[in-house]
N, C-alpha and C positions, 0 to 999 in steps of 0.2 A: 594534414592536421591544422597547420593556419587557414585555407580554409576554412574549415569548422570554428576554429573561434571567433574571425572575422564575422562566420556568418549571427555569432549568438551576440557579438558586442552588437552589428547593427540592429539584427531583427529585434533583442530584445531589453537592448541598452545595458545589457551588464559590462561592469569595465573588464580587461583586457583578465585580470587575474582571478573573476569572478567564471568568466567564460571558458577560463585551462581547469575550473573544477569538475567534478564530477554532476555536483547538483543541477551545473550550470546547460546539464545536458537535459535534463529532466521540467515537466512542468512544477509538482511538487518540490523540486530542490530550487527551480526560480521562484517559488514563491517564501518560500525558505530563506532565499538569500534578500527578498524584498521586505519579509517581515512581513508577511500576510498571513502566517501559518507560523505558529511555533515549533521548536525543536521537537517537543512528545507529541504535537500534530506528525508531524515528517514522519518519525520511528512508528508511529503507528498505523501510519502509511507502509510503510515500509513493510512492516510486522503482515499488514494485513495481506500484500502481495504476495509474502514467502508461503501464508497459510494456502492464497488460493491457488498458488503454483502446486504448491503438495498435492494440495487435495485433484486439481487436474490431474499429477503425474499418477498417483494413486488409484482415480481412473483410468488410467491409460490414454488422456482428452493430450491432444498436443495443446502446451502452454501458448499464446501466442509471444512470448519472446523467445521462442527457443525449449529445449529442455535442460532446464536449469538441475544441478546436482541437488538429492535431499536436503533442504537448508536444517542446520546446528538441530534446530530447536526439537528436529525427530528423531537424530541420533540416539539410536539404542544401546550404541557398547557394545556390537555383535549381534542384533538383534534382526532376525529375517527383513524381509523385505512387506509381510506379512503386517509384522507389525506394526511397521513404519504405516502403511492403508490403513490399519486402524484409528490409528495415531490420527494419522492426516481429517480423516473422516470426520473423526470426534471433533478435531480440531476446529473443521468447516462445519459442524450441526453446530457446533456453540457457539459460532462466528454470525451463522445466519439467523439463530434465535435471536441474538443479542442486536442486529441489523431490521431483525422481523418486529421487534419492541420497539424500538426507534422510530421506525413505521408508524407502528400506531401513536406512539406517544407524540411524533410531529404529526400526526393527522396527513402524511402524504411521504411518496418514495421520493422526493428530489433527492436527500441527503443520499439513498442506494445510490440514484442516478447521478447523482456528484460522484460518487466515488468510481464508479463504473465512466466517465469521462475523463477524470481528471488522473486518476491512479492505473488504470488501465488502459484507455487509449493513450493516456498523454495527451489529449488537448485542454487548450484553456477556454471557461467559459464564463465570461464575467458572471453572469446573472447566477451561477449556480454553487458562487462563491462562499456565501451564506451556508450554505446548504452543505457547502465541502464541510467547512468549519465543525458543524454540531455534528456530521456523522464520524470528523475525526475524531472528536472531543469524546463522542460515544464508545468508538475503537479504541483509543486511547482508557479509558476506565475498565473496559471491558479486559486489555490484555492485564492491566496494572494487577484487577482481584485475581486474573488468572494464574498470573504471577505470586501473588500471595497463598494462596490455594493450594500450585507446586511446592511452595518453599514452606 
């Protein structure tokens, strides 16, 4: 384990108490912790991973971190495994509309391809910084009406 923080204080200059975090593992939670990204940037980072994990388990697609358990947000109370795929499904067609708007309204995919770098592989890529921002800021609106919507 000191290894590993060693390694994120050098590589990416977080001090010693930034690097025992969880964030401090991630590129969106360094960027979290630098203040490049706000906190409803993060969570709807966050938000957006748990959807795409569903929606893979849901196909049956192996997630690439693993097969993570159904996160909260499709818990049914008892409810089949059925309907959790549904759930999921709906979840990712509204996700990708709301992505597919985005699109045209920036007049180009970096912002997808921000997020598909940056929240999915984990790498950082300066130039495509920009481009994280407004498609989180998009994610971020997009879960908030969704939110409203449920409630």
């Amino acid at each position: 384990m000191r290894t590993g923080i060693n390694a994120r204080v050098r590589l990416f200059g977080l001090t010693e108490a930034q690097a025992k975090t969880q964030e401090g593992g991630t590129v969106i939670g360094r960027l979290l912790i630098g203040k490049e990204i706000s906190l409803d940037q993060a969570r709807a980072a966050e938000r957006y991973t748990e959807v795409r994990n569903a929606y893979q388990r849901a196909i049956g697609a192996t997630p690439e971190t693993g097969t993570p358990p159904p996160p909260p947000m499709f818990e049914t109370g008892g409810g089949t495994f059925e309907d959790f795929c549904e759930s999921a499904k709906a979840a990712q067609r509204a996700l990708q509309n709301c992505l597919q708007s985005l699109a045209v309204e920036a007049r180009s995919y970096n912002p997808i391809t921000a997020l598909d770098v940056f929240v999915i592989k984990d790498e950082f890529a300066a130039h495509l910084l920009g481009d994280l921002r407004i498609a989180l800021n998009a994610l971020h609106r997009h879960f908030t009406q969704e939110r409203r919507r449920a409630g």
